[in-house]
C-alpha positions as CSV (number, residue, x, y, z in Angstrom):
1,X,14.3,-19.9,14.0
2,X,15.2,-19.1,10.4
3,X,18.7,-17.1,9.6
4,X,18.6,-13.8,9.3
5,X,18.3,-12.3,6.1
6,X,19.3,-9.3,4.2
7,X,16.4,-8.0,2.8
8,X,16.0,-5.1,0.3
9,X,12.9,-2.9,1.3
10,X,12.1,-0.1,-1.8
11,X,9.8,2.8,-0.6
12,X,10.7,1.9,3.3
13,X,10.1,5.0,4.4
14,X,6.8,4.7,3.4
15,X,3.4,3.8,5.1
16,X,3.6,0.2,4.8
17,X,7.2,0.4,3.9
18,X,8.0,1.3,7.5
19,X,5.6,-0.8,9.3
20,X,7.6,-3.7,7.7
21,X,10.9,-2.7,8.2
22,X,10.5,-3.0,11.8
23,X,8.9,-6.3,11.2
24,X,12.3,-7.3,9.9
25,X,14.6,-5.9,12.1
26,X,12.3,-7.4,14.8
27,X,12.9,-10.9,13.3
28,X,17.2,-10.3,13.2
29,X,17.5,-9.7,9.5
30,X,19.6,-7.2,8.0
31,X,17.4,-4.1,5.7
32,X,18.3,-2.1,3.2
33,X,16.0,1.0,2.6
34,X,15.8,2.6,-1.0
35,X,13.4,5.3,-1.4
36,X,13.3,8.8,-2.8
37,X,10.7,10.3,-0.1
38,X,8.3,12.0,-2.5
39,X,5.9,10.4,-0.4
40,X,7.7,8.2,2.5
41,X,9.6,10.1,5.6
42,X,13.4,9.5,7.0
43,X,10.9,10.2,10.3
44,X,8.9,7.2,9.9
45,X,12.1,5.2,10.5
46,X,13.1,6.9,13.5
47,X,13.8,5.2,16.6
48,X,14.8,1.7,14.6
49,X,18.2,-0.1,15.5
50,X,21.0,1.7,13.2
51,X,23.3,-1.3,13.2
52,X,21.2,-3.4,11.0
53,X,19.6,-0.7,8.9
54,X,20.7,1.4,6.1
55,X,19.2,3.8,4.4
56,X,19.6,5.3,0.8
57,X,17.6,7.9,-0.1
58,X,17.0,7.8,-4.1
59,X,15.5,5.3,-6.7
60,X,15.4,1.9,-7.3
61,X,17.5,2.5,-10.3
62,X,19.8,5.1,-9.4
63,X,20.8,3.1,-6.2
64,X,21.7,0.1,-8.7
65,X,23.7,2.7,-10.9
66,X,25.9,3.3,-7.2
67,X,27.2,0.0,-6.6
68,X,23.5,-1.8,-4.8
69,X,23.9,-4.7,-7.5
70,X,27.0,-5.5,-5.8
71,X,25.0,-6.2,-2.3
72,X,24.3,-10.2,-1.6
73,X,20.0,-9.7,-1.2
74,X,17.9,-12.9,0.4
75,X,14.8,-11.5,-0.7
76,X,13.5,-7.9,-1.8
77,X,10.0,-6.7,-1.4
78,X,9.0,-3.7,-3.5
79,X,6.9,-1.5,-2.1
80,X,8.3,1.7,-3.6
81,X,5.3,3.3,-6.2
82,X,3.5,6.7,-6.8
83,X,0.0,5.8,-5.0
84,X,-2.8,8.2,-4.3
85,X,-5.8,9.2,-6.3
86,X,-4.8,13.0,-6.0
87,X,-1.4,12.2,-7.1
88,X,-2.4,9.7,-10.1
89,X,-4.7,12.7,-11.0
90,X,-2.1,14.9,-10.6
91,X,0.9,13.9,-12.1
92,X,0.1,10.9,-14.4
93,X,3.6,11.0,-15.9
94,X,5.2,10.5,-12.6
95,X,2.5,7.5,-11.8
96,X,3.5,5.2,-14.7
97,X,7.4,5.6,-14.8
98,X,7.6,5.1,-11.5
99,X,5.9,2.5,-11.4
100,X,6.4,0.4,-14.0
101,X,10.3,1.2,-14.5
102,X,10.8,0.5,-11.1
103,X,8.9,-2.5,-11.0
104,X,11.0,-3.3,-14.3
105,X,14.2,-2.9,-12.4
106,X,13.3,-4.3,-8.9
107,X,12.6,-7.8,-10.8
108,X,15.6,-7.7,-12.9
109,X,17.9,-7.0,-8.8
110,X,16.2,-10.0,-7.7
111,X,16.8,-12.2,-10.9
112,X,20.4,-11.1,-10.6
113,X,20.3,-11.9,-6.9
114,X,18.5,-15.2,-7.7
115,X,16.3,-14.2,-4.8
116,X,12.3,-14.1,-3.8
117,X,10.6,-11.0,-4.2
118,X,7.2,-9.5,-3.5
119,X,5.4,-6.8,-5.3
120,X,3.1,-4.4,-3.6
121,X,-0.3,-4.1,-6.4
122,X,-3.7,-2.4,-5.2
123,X,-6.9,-3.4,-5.7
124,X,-7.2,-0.9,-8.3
125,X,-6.4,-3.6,-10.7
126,X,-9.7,-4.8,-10.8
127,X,-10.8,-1.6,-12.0
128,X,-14.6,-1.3,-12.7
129,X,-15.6,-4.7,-11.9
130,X,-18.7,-4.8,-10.4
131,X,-18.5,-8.5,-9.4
132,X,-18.2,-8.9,-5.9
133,X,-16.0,-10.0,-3.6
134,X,-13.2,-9.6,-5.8
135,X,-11.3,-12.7,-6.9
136,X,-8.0,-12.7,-8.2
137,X,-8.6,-14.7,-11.3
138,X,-11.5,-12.3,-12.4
139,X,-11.9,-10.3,-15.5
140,X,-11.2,-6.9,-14.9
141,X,-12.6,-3.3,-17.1
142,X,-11.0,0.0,-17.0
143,X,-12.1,3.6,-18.0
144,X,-10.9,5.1,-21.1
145,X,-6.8,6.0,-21.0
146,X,-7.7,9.3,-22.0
147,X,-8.9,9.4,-18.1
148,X,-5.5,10.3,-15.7
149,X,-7.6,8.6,-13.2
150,X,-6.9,4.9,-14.4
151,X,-3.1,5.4,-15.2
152,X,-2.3,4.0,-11.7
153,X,-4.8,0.8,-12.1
154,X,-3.3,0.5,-15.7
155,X,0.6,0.7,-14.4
156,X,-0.2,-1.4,-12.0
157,X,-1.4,-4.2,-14.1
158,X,1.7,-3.8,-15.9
159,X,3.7,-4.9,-13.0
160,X,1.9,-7.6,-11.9
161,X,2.3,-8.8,-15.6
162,X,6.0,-8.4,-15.6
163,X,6.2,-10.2,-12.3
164,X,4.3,-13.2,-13.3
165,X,6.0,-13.3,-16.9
166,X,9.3,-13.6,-14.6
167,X,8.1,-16.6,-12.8
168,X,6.9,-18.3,-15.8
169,X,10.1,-17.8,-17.9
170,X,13.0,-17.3,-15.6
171,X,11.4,-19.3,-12.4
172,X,11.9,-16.4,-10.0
173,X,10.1,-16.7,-7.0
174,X,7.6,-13.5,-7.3
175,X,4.3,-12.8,-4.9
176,X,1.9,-10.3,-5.9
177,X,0.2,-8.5,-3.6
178,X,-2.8,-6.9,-4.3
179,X,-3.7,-4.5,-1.4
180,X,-6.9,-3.0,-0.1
181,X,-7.6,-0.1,1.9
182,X,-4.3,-0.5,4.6
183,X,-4.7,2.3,7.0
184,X,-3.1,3.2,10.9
185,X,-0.6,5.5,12.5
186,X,1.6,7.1,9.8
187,X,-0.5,7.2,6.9
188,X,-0.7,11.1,5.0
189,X,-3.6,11.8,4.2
190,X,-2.4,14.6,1.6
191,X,-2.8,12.3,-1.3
192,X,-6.3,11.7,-1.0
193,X,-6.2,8.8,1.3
194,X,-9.4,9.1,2.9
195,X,-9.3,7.9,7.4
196,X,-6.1,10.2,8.3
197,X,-7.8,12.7,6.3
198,X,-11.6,12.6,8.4
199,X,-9.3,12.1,11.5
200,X,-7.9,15.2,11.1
201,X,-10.4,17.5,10.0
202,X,-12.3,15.6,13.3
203,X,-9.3,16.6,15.5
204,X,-9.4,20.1,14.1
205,X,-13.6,20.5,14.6
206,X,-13.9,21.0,10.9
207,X,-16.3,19.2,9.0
208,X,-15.5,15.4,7.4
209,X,-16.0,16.2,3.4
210,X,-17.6,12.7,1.7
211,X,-17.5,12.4,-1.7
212,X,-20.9,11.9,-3.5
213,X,-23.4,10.5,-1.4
214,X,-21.0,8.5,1.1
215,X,-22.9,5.2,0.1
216,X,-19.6,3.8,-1.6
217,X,-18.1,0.6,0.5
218,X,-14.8,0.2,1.5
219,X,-13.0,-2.4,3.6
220,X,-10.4,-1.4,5.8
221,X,-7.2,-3.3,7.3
222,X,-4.4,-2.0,10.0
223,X,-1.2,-1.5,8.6
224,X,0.2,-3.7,11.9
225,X,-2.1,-6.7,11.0
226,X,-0.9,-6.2,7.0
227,X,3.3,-6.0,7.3
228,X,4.0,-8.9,9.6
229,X,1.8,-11.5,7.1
230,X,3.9,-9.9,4.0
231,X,6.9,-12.2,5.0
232,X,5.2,-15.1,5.9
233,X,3.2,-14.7,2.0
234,X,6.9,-14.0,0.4
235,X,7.8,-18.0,2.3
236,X,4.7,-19.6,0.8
237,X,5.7,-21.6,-1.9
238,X,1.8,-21.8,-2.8
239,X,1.9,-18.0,-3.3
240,X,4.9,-17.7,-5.0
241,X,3.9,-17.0,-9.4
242,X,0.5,-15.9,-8.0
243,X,-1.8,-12.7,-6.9
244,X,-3.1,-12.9,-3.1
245,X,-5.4,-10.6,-2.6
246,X,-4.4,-8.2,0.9
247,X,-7.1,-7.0,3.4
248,X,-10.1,-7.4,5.1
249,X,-13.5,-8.3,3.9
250,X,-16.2,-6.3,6.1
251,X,-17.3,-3.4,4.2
252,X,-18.4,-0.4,5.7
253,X,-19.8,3.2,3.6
254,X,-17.3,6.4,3.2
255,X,-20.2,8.1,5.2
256,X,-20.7,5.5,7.9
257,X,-16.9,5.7,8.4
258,X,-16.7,9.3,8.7
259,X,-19.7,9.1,11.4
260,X,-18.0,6.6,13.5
261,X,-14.6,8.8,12.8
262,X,-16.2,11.5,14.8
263,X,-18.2,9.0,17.3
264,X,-15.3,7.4,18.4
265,X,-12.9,10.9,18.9
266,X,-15.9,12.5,20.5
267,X,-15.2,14.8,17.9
268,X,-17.7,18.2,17.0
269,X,-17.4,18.0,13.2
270,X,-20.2,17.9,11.1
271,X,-20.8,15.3,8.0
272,X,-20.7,17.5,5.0
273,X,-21.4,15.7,0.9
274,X,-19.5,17.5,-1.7
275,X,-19.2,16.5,-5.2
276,X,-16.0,14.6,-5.8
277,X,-14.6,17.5,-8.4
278,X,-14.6,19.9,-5.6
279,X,-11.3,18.1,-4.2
280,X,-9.7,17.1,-7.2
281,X,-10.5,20.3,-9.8
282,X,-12.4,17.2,-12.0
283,X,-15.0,14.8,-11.7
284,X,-13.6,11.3,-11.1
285,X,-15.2,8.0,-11.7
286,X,-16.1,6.9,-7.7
287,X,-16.2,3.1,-7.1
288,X,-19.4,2.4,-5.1
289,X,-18.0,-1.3,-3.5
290,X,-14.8,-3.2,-3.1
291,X,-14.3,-6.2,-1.2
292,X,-11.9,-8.8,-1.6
293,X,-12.2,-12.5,-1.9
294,X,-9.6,-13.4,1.2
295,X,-9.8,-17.3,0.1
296,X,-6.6,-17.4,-1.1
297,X,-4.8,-15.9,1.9
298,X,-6.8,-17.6,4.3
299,X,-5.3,-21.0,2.7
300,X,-1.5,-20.0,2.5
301,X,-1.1,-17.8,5.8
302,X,-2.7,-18.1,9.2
303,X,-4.0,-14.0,8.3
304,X,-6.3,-13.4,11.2
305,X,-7.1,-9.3,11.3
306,X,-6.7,-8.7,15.4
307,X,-6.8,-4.7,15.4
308,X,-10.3,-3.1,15.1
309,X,-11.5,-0.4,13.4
310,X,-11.8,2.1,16.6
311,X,-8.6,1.2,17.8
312,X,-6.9,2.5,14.1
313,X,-8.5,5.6,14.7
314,X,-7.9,6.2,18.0
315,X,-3.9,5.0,17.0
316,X,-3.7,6.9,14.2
317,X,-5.2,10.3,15.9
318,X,-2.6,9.8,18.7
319,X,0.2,9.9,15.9
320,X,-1.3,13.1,14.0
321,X,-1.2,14.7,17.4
322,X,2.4,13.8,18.5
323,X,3.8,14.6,14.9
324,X,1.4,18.4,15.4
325,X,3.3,18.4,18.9
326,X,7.1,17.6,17.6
């Protein structure tokens, strides 16, 4: 069994953030979480062993200012970003300084700590590509930058540029990965992420609003197949100066995921089609398909999805009902 590690988690308190952090912790290692919470929760790390976890609540940057660069770090993985369609639409400003001077300073901590680091990218990066499955070596097109919608795909790209330009001229060990569709217990759906919103309005009886006409695929992966394979990617030395792609690859419609939302919680709620603009106050450019090409993390990691579709959304309906109950 490998040492334990102290391990720098930014944005721990969030979604995937969390799921990881007891990953770690589970393993022996040491974790340090740095996040601000405009979107993670000190709740999502409740319950976890306080001996070996500390928290700061804050930036990447301003924890640095107050004495973090002093810390010995094994290995940092970045998670910590502005994410969410409604928020990128939202607050554009906030998307592309958090991200990319974050980014900026999270690579220069692990330089300085000559140690390995992951960054968290989305599939967003391939942008309008209509060539599927989605390879990481492939071209990609984005909409016009006077769209706030592509400021997160653009800031993004940025990050995985500065990581790789890292590796390349200073050797440090950097993984990029690119993730698609990550859902399961504690993910919000107040940012626009689409299966804890239809599992709450299917909770509540109301009706399960799809965008357009519901024909756009998605493939979706559970957050507690995703954060324990983020380590062993972060040991490859194959991935390490390269993009791995982060999900599953069955693709299943927006509408055809709403009807089985409401199948499997024996739910009331009707299907209803709105245009897009009546979520967001705008129209908004709607991907029809994304799936990833999973060849590269097939070949580095023994990734083998176990959780199902039904079970995340029977999971993730029991955690919006305890958190309504608390």
């Amino acid at each position: 069994m490998a040492a334990p590690m102290r391990v720098l988690v930014t944005g721990g308190a969030g979604f995937i953030g969390s799921h990881l952090v007891r990953v770690l912790l589970d393993r022996g290692d040491s974790v340090i979480v740095v996040d601000d919470l405009s979107t993670g929760r000190i709740e999502n790390l409740a319950g976890l062993p306080d001996r070996r976890l500390e928290f700061r609540e804050g930036t990447v940057a301003a924890q640095l200012a107050d004495g973090l660069s002093d810390l010995k770090l094994d290995c940092i993985f970045h998670l910590a970003a502005a994410v969410g369609v409604k928020l990128v639409v939202e607050s554009p400003i906030q998307c592309i300084e958090t991200n990319v001077h974050e980014t900026s300073v999270a690579l220069r901590t692990a330089h300085a700590h000559k140690c390995r680091i992951l960054l968290a990218s989305t599939s967003e990066v391939y942008g309008k590509s209509d060539r599927v499955p989605f390879a990481e070596g492939d071209d990609v097109t984005y909409g016009s930058t006077g769209e706030p919608r592509w400021s997160y795909a653009y800031s993004k790209a940025i990050d995985e540029h500065l990581g790789l330009a890292w590796h390349r001229d200073e050797n440090l060990e950097v993984v990029v990965a690119r993730f698609f569709n990550t859902v399961g217990p504690r993910q919000r759906g107040r940012w626009g992420m689409v299966l804890p919103r239809f599992i709450a309005a299917a909770l509540r009886g109301e009706p399960l609003r799809v965008h357009g006409d519901g024909l756009q695929e998605r493939c979706f992966v559970d957050v507690r197949d995703v954060a324990p394979l983020l380590p062993e990617l972060l040991d490859s030395k194959e991935a390490s100066g390269q993009v791995v792609n982060v999900g599953h690859d069955e693709p299943i419609s927006i509408k055809a995921l709403a009807e089985r939302v409401v199948a499997v919680l024996n739910s009331s709620s009707a299907i209803e089609l709105i245009d897009i603009a009546d979520d967001y106050g705008r129209e908004i450019e709607d991907l029809r398909r994304r799936v990833p090409d999973l060849g590269r993390l097939r070949t580095w990691t023994d990734f083998v999805p176990v959780i199902g579709l039904d079970q995340t959304i029977l999971d993730t309906a029991e955690e919006i009902q305890s958190r309504s109950r608390a």
